[in-house]
Backbone bond lengths (Angstrom), bond angles and torsions (degrees), N, CA, C in turn:
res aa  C-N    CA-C-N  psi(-1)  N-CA   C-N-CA  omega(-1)  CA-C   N-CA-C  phi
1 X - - - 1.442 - - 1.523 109.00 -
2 X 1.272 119.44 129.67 1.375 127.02 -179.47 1.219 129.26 -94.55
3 X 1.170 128.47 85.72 1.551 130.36 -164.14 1.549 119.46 -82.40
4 X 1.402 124.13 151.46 1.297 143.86 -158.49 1.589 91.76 -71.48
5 X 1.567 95.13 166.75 1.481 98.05 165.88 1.470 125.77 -70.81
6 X 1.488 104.82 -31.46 1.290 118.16 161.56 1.128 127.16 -44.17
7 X 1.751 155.64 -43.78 1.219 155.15 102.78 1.496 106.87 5.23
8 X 1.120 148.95 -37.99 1.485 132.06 -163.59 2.008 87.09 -111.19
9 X 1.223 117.29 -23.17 1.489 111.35 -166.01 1.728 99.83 -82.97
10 X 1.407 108.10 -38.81 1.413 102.13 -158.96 1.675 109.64 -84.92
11 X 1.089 117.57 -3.64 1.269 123.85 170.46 1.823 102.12 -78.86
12 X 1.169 122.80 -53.73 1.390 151.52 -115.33 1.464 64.09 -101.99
13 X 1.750 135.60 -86.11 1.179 128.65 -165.00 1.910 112.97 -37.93
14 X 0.872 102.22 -53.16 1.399 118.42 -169.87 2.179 102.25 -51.31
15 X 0.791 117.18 -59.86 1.521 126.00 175.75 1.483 94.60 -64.03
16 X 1.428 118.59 -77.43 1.982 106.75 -161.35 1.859 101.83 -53.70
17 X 1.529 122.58 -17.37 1.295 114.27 165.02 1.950 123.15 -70.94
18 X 1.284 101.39 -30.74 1.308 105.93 159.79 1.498 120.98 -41.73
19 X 1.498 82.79 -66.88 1.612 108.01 -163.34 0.930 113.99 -39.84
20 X 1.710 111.57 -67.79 1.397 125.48 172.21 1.512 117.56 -43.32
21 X 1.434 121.41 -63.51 1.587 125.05 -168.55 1.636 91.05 -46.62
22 X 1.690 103.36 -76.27 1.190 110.17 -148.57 1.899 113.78 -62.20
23 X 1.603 111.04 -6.87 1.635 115.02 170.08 2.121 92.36 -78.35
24 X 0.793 89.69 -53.30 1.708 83.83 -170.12 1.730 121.68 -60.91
25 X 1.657 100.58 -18.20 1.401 105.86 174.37 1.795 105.61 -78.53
26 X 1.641 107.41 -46.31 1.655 99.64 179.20 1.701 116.39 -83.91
27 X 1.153 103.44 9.35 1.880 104.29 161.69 0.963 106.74 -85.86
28 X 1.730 137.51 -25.48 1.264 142.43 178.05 1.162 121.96 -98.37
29 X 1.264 94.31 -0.22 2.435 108.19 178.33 1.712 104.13 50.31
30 X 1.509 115.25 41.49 1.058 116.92 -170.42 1.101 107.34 -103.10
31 X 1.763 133.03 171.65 1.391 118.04 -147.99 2.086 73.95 -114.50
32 X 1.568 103.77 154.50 1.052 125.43 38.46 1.523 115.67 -113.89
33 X 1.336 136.54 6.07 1.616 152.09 -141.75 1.305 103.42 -130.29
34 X 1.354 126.99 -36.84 1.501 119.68 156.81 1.735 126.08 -61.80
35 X 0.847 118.94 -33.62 1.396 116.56 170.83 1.297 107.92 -77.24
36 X 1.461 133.90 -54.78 1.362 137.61 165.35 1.404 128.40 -33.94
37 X 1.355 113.45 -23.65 1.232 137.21 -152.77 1.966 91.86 -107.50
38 X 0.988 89.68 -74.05 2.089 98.90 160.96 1.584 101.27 -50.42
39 X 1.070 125.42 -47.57 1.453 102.27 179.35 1.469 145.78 -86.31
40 X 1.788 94.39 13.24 1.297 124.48 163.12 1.229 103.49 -74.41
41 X 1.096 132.06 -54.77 1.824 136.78 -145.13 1.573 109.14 136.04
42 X 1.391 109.77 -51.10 1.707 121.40 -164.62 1.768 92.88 -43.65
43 X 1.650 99.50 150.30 1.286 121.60 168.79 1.809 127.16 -66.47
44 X 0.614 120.41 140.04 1.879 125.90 -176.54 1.590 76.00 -39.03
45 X 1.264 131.23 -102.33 1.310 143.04 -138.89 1.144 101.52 -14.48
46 X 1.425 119.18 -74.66 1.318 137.34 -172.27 1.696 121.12 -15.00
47 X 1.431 110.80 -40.47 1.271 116.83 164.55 1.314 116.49 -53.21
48 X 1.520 121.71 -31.29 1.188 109.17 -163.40 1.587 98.63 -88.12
49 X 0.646 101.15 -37.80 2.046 106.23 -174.33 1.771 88.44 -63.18
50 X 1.256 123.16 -72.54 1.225 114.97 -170.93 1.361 134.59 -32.96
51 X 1.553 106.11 -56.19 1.619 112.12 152.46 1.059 134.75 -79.15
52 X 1.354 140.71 12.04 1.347 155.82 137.92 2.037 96.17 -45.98
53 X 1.778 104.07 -64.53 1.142 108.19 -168.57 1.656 117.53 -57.88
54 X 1.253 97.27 -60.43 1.511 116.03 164.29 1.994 109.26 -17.60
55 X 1.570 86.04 -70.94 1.583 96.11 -161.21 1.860 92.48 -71.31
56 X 1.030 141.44 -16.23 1.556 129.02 -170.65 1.946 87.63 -96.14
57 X 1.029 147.59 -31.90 1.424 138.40 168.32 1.310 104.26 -57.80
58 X 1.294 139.02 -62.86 1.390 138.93 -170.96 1.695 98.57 -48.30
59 X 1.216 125.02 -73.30 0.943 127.52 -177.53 1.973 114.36 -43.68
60 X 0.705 115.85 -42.01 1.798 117.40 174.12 1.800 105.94 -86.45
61 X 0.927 99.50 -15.07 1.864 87.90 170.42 1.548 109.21 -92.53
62 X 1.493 129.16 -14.76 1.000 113.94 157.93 1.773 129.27 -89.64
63 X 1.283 98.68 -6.45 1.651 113.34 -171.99 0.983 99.68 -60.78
64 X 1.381 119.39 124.01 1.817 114.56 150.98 1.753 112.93 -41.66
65 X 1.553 92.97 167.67 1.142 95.25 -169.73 1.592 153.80 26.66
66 X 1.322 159.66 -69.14 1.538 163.96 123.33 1.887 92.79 41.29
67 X 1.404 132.00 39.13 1.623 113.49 148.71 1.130 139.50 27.11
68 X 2.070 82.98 -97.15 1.623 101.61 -179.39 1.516 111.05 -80.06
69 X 1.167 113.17 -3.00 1.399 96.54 169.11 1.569 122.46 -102.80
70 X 1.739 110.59 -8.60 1.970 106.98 168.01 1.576 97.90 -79.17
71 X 1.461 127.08 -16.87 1.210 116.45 163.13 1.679 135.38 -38.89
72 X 1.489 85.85 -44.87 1.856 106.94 -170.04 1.876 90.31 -87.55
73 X 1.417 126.35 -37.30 0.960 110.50 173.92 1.388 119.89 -53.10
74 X 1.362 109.41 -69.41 2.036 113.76 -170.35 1.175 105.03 -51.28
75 X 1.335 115.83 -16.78 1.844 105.52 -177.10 1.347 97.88 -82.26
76 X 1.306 121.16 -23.37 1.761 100.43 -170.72 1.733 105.75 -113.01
77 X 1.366 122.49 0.70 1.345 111.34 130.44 1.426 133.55 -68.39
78 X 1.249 128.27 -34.69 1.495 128.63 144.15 1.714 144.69 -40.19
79 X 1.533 91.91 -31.17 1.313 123.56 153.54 1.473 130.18 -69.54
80 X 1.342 115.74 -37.07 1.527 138.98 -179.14 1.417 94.76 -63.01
81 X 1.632 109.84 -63.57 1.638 140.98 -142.80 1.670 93.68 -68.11
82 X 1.371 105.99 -71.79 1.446 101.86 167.54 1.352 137.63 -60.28
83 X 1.192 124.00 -14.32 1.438 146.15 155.24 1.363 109.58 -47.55
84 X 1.586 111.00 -80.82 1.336 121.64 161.35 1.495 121.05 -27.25
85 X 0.985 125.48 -56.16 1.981 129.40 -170.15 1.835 106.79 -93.20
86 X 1.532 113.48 -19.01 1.504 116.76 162.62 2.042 107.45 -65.19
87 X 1.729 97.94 -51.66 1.390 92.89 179.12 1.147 124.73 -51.65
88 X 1.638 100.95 -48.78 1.937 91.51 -179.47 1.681 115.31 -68.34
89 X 1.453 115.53 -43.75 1.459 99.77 178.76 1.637 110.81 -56.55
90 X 1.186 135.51 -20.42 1.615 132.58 -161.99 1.608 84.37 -82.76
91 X 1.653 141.38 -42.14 0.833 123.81 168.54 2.046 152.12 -90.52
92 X 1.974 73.45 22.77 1.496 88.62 159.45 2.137 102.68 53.10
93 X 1.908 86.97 47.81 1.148 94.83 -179.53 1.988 112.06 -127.95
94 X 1.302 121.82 129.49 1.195 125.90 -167.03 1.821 119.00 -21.88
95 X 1.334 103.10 133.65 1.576 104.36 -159.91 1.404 100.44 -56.84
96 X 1.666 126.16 -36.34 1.475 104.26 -165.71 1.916 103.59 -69.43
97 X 1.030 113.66 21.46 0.994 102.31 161.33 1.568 135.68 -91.06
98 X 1.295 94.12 -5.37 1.691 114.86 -170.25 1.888 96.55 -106.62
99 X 1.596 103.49 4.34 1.815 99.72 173.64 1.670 120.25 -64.59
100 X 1.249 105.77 -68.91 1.280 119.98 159.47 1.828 118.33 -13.39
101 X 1.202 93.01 -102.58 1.289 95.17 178.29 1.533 127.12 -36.50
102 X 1.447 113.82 -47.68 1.392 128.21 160.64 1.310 115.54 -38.81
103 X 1.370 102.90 -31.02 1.860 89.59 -161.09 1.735 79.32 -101.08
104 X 1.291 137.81 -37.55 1.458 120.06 -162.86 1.454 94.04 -65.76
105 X 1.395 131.80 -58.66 1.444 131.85 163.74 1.967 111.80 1.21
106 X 1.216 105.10 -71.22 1.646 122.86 -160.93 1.731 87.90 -85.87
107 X 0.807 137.41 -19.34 1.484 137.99 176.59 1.752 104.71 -71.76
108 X 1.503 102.61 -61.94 1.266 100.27 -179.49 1.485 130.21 -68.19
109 X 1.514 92.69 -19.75 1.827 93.02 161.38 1.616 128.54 -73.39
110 X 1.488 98.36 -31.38 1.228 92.85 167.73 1.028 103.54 -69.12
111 X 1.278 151.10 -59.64 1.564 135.06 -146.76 1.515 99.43 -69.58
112 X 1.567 127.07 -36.75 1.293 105.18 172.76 1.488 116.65 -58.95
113 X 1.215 131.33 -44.44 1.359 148.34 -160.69 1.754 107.84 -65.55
114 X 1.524 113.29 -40.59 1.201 102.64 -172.02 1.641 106.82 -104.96
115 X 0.975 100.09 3.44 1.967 104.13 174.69 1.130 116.78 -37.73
116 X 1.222 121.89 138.02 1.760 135.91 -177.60 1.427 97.48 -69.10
117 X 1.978 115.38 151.18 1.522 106.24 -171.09 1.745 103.57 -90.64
118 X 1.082 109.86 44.99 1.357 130.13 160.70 1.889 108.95 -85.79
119 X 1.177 98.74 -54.05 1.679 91.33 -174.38 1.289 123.18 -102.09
120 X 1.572 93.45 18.04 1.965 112.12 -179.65 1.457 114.19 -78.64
121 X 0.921 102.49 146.04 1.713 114.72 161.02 1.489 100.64 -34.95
């Protein structure tokens, strides 16, 4: 089945909008992901590396062309995503808390999954 560009965009918007907000919210240790983030255990710093990362993925998932490098991106939004919904279940914290992340998780696969063979390996 051959899907529109729309299918690979509307996922694709939805995650590099993450990315972006939520890199610019933990460069700013601003709530709502900085406190959440402290109320895992993780160290202040961590925000900053995180949204550093965050905000440099957004930016390469929309770049034309660079492949092997939205490769290394979706893996470490996938990494984040499951990170995120491992932390809260490890802390025996209410499931809708594991929504979020879960759903950016399955978001970002689709957008890897339905990508035009323009930004493929």
């Amino acid at each position: 089945m051959r899907l529109g560009p729309q299918a690979y965009w509307l996922p694709t918007v939805l995650v590099v909008g993450e990315c972006a907000i939520g890199g610019a919210l933990d460069l700013m240790r601003a709530p709502p992901f900085y406190p959440v983030m402290l109320a895992l255990g993780y160290p202040g710093y961590l925000a900053t590396i995180m949204g550093t990362a965050k905000v440099i993925a957004a930016v390469i998932l929309v770049a034309p062309r660079l492949p092997r490098v939205k490769e290394w991106a979706y893996a470490g939004v996938l990494i984040n995503m499951v990170g995120a919904a491992a932390s809260h279940a490890a802390m025996r914290q209410a499931w809708v808390t594991l929504l979020a992340p879960t759903l950016f998780a399955v978001l970002a696969l689709l957008s890897w999954a339905w990508r035009p063979a323009a930004r493929r390996l």
